[in-house]
DSSP file (Angstrom, degrees, kcal/mol; ACC not computed):
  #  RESIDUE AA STRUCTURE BP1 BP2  ACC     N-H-->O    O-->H-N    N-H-->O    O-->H-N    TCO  KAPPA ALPHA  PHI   PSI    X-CA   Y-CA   Z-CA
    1    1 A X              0   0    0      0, 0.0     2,-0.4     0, 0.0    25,-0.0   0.000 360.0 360.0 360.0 140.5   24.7   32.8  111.7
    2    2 A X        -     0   0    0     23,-0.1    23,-0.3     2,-0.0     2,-0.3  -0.922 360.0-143.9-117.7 129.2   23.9   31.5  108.1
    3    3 A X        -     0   0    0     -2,-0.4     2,-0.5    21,-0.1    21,-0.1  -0.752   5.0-152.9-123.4 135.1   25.7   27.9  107.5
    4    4 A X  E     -A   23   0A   0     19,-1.0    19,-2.0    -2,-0.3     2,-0.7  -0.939  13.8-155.8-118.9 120.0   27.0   27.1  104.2
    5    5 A X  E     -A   22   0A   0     -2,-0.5     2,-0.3    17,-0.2    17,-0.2  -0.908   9.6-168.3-139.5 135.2   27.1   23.6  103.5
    6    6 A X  E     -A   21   0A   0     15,-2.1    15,-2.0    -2,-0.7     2,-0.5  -0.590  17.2-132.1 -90.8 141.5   29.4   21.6  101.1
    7    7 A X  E     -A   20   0A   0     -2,-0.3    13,-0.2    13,-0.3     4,-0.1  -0.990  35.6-102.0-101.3 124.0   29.2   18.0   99.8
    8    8 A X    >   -     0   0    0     11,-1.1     3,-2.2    -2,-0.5     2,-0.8  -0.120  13.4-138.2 -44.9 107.0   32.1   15.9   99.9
    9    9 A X  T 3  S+     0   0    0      1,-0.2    -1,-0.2     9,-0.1     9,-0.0   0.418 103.3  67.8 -55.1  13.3   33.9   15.4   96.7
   10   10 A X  T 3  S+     0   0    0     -2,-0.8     2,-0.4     9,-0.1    -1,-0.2   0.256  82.1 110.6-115.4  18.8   34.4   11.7   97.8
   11   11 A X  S <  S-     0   0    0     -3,-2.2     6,-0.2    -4,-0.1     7,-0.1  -0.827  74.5-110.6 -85.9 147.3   30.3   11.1   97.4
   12   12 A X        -     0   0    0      4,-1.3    -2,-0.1    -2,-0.4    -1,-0.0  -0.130  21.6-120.3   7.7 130.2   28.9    9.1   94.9
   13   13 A X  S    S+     0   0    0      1,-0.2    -1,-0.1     2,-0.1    -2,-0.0   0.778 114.7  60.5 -60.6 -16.2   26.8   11.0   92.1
   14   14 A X  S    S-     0   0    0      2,-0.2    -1,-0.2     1,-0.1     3,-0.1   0.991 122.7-112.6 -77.8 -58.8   23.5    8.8   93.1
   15   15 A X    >   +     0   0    0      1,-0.4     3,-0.9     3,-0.0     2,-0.4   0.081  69.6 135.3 119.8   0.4   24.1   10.6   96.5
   16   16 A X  T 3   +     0   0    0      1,-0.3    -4,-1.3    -4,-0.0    -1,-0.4  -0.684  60.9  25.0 -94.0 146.5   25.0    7.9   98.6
   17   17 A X  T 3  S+     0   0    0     -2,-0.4    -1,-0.3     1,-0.2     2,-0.1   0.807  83.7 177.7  76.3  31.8   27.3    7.8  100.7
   18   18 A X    <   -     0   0    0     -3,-0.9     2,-0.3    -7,-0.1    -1,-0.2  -0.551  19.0-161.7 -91.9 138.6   27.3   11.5  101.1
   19   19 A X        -     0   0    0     -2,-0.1   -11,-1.1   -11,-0.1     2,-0.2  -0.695  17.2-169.1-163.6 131.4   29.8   13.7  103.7
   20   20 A X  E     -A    7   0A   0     -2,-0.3     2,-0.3   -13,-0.2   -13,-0.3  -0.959   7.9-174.1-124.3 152.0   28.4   17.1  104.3
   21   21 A X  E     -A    6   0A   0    -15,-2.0   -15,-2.1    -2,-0.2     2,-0.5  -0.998  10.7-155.0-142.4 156.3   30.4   20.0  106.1
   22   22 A X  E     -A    5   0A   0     -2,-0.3    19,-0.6   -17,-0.2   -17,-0.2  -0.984   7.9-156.5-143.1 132.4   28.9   23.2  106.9
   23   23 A X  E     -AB   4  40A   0    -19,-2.0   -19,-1.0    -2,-0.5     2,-0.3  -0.572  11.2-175.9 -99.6 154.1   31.4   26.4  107.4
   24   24 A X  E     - B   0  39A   0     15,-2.0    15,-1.2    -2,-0.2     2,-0.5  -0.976  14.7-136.2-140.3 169.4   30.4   29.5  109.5
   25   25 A X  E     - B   0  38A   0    -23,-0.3    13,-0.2    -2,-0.3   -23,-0.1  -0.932  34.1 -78.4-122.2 154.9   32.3   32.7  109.9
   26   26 A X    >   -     0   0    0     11,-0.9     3,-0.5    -2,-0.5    -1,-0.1  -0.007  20.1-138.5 -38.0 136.2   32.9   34.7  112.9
   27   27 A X  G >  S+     0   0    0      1,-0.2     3,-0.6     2,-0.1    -1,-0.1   0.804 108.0  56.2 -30.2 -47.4   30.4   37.1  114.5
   28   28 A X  G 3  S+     0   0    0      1,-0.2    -1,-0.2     0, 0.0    -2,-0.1   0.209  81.6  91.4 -83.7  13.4   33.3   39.5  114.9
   29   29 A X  G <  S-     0   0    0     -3,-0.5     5,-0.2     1,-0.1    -1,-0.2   0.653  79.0-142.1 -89.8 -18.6   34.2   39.5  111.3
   30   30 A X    <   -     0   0    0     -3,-0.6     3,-0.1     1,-0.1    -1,-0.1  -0.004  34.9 -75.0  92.5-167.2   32.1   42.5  110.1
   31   31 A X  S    S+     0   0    0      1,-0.2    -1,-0.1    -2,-0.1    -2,-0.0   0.524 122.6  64.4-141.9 -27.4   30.2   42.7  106.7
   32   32 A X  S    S-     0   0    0      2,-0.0    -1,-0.2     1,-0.0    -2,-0.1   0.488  92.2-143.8 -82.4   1.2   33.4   43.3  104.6
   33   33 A X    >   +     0   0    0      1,-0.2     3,-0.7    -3,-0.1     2,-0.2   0.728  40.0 152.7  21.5  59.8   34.6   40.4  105.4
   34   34 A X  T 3   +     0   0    0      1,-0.2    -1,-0.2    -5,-0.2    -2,-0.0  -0.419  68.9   6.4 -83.4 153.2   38.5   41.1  105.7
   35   35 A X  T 3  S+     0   0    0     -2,-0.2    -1,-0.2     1,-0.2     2,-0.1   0.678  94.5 144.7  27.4  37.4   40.8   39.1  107.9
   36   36 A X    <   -     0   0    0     -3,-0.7    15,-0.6    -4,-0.1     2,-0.4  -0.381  37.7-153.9 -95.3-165.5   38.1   36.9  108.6
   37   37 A X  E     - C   0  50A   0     13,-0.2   -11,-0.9    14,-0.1     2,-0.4  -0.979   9.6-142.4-135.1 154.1   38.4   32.7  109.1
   38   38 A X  E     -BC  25  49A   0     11,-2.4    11,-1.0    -2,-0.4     2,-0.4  -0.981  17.4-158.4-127.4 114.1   35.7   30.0  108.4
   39   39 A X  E     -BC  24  48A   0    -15,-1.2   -15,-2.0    -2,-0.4     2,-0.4  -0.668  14.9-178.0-106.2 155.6   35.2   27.0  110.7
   40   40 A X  E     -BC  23  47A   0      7,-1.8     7,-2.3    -2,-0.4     2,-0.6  -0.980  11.2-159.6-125.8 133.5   33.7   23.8  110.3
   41   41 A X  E     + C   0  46A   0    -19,-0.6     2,-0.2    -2,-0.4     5,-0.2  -0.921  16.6 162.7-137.7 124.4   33.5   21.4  112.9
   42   42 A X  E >   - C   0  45A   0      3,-1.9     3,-1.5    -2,-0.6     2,-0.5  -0.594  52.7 -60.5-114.1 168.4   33.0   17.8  112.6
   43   43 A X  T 3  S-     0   0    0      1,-0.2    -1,-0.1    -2,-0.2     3,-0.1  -0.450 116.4  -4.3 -62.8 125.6   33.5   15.1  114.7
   44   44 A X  T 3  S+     0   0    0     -2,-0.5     2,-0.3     1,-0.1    -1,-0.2   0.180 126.7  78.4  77.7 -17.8   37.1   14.5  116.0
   45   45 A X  E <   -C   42   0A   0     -3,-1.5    -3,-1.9    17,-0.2     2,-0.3  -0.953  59.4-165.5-154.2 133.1   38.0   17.2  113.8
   46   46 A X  E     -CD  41  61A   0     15,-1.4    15,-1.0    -2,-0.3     2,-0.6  -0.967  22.0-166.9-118.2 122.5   37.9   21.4  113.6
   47   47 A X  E     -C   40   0A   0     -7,-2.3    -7,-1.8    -2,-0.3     2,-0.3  -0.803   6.8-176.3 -97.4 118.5   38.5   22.5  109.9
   48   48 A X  E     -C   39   0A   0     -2,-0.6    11,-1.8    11,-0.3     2,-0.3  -0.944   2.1-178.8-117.0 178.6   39.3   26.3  109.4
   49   49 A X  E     -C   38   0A   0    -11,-1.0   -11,-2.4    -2,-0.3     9,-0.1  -0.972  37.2-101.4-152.1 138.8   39.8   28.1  106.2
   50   50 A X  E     -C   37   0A   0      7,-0.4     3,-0.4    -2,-0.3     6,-0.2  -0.490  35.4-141.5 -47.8 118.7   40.7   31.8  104.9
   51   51 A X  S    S+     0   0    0    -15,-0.6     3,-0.3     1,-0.2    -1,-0.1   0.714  94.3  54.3 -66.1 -13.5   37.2   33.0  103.9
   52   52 A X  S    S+     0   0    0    -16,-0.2    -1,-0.2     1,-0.2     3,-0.1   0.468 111.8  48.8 -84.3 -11.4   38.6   34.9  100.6
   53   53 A X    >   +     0   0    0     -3,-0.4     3,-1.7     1,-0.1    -1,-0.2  -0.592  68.4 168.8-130.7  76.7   40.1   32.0   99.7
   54   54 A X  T 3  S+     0   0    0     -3,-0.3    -1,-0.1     1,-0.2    -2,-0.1   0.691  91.8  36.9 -53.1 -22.7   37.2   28.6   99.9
   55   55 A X  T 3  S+     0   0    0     -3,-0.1    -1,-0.2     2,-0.0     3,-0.1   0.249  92.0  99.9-118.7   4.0   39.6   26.6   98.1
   56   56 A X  S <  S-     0   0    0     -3,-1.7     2,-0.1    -6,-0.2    -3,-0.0   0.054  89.5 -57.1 -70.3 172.6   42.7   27.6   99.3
   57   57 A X        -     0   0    0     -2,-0.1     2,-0.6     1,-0.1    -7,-0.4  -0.301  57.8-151.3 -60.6 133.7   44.7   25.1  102.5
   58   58 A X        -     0   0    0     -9,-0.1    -9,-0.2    -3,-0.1    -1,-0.1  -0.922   5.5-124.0-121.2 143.4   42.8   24.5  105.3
   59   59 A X        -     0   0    0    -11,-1.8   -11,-0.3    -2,-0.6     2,-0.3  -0.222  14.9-164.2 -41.2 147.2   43.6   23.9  108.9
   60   60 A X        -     0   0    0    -13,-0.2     2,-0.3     2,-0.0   -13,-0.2  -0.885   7.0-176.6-132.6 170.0   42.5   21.1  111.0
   61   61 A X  B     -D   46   0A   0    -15,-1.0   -15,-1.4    -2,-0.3     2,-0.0  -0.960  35.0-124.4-148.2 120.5   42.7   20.9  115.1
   62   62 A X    >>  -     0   0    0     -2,-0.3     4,-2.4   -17,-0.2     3,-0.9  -0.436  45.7-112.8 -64.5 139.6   41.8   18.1  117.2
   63   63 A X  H 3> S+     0   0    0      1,-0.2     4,-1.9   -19,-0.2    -1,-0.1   0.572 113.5  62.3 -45.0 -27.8   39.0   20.1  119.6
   64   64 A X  H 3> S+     0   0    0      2,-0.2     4,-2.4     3,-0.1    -1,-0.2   0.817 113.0  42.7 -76.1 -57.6   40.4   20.2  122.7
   65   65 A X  H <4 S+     0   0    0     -3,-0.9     4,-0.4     2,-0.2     5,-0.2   0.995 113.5  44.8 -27.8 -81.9   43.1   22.3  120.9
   66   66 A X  H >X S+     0   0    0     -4,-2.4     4,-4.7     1,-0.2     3,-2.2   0.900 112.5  53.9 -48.7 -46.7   40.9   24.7  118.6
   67   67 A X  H 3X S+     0   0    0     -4,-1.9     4,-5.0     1,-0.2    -1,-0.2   0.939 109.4  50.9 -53.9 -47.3   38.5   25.3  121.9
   68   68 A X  H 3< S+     0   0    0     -4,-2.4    -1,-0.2     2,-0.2    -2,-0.2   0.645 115.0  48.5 -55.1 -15.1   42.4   26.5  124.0
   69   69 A X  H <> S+     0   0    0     -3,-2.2     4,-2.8    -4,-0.4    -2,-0.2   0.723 112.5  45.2 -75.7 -44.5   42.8   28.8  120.9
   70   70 A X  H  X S+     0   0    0     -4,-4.7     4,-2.2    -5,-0.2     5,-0.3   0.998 117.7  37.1 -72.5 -60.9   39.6   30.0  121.1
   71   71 A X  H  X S+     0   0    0     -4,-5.0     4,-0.5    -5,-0.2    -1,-0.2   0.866 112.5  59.8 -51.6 -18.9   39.2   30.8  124.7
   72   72 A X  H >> S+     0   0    0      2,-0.2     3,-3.0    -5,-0.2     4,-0.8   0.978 110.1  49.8 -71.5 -64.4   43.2   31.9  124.7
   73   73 A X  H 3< S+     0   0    0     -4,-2.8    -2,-0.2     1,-0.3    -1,-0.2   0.605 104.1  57.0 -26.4 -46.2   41.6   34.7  121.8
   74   74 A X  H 3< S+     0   0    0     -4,-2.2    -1,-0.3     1,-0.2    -2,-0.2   0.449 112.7  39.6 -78.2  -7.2   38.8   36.0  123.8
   75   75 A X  H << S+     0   0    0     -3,-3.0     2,-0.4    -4,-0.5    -1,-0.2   0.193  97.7  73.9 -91.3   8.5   40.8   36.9  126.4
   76   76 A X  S  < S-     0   0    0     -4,-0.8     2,-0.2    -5,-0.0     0, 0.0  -0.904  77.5-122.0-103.7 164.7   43.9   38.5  125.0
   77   77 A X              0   0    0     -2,-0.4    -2,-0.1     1,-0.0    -3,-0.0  -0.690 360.0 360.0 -80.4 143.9   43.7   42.1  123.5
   78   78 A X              0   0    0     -2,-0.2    -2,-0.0     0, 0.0    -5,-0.0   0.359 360.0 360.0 -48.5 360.0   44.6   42.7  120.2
């Protein structure tokens, strides 16, 4: 999985003070990358995002959540 990493538009230009976040996309998301979703996960905090849109509204989930989404997903059928 290849990590894409951002710097926070609330850093400093000298670099200090710097917030990094680094998005991945699903395994299951296939090479055309249609319906897929892009997570980031920080501490306290799970971001996702529409991958077709990087700059579009994002999610956030306290973990305990995103993780009950995620296990509920791998087990239901489409």
């Amino acid at each position: 999985m290849e990590l894409a990493w951002f710097k926070s538009s609330h850093s400093g230009n000298e670099g200090t003070a710097c917030v990094e976040i680094a998005w991945h996309r699903s395994s299951h998301s296939g090479n055309e990358g249609a319906n897929c979703v892009e997570v980031a996960e920080t501490p306290g905090v799970v971001h996702v995002r529409d991958s077709k849109d990087k700059n579009g509204p994002q999610l956030t989930f306290e973990p305990a959540a995103w993780q009950a989404f995620v296990q509920f997903a791998a087990t239901t059928e489409a």
